[in-house]
C-alpha positions as semicolon CSV with decimal commas, in nm:
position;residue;x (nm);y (nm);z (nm)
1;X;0,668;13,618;5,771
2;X;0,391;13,449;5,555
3;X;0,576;13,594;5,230
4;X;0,933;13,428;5,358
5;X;0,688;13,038;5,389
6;X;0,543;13,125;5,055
7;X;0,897;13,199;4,893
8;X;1,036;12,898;5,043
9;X;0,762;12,680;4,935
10;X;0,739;12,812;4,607
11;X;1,177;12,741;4,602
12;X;1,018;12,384;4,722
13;X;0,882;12,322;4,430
14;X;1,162;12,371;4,189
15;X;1,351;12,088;4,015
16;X;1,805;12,071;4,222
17;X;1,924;12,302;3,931
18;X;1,699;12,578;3,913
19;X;1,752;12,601;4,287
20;X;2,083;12,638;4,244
21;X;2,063;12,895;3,932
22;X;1,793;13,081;4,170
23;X;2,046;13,108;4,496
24;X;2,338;13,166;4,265
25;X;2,215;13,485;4,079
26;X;2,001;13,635;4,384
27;X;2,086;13,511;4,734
28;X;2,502;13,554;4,628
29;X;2,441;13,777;4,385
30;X;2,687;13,602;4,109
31;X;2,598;13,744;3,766
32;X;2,486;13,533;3,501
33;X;2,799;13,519;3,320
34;X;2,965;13,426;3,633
35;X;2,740;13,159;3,677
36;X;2,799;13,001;3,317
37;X;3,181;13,022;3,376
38;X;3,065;12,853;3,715
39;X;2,898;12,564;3,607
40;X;3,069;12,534;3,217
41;X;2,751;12,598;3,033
42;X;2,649;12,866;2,816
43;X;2,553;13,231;2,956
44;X;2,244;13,133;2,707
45;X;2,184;12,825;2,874
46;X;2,185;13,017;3,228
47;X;1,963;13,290;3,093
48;X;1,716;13,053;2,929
49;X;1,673;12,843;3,245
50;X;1,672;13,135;3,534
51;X;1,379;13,295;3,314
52;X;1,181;12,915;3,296
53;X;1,258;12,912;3,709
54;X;1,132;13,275;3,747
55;X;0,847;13,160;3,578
56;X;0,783;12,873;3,748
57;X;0,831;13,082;4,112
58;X;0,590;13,379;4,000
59;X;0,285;13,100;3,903
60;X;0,351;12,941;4,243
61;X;0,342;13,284;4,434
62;X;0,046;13,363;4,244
63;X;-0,161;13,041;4,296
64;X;-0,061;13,146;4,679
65;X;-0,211;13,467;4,689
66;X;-0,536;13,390;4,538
């Protein structure tokens, strides 16, 4: 579907590790504290960096909608 090509280009767009925080905590559905314990970083660190990814993914989707 045209949402699925805007999703994956939007995903594009993102910098190796906040493609990996993004598929971590909602394709496999590993919680965030999971993820820390994961990758040896803070749960603040995970949580500071899926928000600036979300971020980044909702101004893509936007700027592809208008």
């Amino acid at each position: 579907t045209a949402e699925a090509l805007d999703i994956r280009s939007a995903l594009g767009k993102l910098d190796r590790e906040e493609k990996k925080l993004i598929y971590l905590r909602y394709y496999n559905d590993i919680t965030v504290r999971d993820i820390a314990q994961m990758l040896g970083i803070p749960k603040s660190t995970v949580q500071y960096k899926l928000k600036s990814a979300e971020k980044k993914l909702r101004e893509q989707l936007k700027g592809n909608l208008s």
